[in-house]
N, C-alpha and C positions, 0 to 999 in steps of 0.2 A: 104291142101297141104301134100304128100304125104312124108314118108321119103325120097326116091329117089328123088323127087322136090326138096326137100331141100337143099339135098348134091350135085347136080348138081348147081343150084345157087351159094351153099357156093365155091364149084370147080371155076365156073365160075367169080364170084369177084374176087377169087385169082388171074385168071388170067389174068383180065383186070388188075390186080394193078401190075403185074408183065410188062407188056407188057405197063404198061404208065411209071414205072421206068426207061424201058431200050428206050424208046424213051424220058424222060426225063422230062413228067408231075409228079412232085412231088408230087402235092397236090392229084392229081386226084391218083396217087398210095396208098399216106397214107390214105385216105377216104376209098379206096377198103379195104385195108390188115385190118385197123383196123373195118370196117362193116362188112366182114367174120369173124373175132377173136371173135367179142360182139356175130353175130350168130352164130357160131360153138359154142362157151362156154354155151350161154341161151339154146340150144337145146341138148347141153352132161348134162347140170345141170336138166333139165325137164327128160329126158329119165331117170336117175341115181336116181329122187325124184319117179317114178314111178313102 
């Protein structure tokens, strides 16, 4: 997976968990924001070790 793959999925959780906030799926938001934040941080920590 490419780095543009990557940042387009991490984009895209964000905005499922945005869009299950405001229609008012809780759970299903915090599973999004927090599975972008673990991927966003494990792929700045690998790029930064490299």
């Amino acid at each position: 997976m490419t780095d543009l793959q990557r940042d387009i999925l991490i984009g895209l959780m964000f905005a499922v968990g945005i869009l299950g906030f405001i229609s008012g799926e809780f759970i299903v938001s915090t599973i999004m924001f927090g599975a972008a934040a673990l991927l966003s941080n494990m792929l700045l920590s690998r790029r930064s070790h490299n």
